[in-house]
C-alpha positions in Angstrom: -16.7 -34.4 28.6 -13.9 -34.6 30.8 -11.5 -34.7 27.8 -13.3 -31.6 26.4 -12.2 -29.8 29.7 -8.5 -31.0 29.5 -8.0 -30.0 26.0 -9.4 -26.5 26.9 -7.2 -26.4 29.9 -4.2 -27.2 27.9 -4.9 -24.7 25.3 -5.6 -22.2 28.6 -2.1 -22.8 29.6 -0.2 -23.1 26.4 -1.4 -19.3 25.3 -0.3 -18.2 28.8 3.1 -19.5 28.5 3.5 -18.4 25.0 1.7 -14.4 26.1 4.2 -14.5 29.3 6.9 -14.9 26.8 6.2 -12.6 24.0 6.1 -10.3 27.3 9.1 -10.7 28.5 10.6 -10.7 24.6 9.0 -7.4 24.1 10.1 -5.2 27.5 13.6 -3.8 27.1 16.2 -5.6 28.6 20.4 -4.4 29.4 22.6 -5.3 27.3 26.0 -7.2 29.2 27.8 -3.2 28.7 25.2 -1.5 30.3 23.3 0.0 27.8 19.9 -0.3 27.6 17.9 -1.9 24.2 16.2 0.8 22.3 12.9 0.4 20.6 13.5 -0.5 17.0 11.4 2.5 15.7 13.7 4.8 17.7 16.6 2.9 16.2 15.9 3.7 12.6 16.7 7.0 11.1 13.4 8.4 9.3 12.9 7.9 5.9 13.3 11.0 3.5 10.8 11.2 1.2 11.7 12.1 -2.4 9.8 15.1 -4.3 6.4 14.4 -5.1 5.9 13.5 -8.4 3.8 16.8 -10.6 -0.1 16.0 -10.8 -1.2 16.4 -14.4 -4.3 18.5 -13.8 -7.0 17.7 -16.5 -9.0 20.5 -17.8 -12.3 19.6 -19.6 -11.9 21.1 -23.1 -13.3 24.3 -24.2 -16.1 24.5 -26.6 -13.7 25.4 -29.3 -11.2 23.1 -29.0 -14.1 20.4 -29.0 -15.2 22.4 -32.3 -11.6 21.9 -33.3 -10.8 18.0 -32.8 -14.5 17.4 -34.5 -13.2 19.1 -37.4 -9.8 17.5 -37.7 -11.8 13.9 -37.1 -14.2 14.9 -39.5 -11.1 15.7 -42.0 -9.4 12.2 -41.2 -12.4 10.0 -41.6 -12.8 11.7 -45.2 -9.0 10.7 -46.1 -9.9 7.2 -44.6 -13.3 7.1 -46.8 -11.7 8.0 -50.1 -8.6 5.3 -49.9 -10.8 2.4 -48.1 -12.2 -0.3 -50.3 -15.8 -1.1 -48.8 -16.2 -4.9 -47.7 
């Protein structure tokens, strides 16, 4: 039992230690001239975007170009008929 409670003590301490220091890594600090350490995000320029590429809109066909592709199918599968052996 007792080493149960020195293990979690340990752990208590080593995550305080190790959150004291990402603390202190995070607040800005002076550089030795005198300036002070900006926030990365302020330190990068913004990112241009480039244009946005054109969005095919797709239509659902009309009843007479349905009428039309049926018809030139229709035409194909007789040209396939007449020059395919049967199996």
């Amino acid at each position: 039992m007792i080493f149960l409670i020195a293990i979690v003590l340990l752990f208590n301490y080593f995550v305080r230690a190790t959150v004291k220091n990402l603390q202190n890594d995070l607040t800005p600090t002076s550089h030795q001239s005198g300036h002070a350490i900006t926030p990365v995000q302020e330190s990068i320029p913004p990112v241009t975007r480039p244009e946005r590429a054109r969005i095919r809109i797709i239509q659902q066909p009309t009843p007479e170009e349905i009428r039309e592709s049926q018809r030139k199918a229709d035409e194909a599968m007789k040209v396939l008929e007449a020059t395919t052996p049967e199996v």
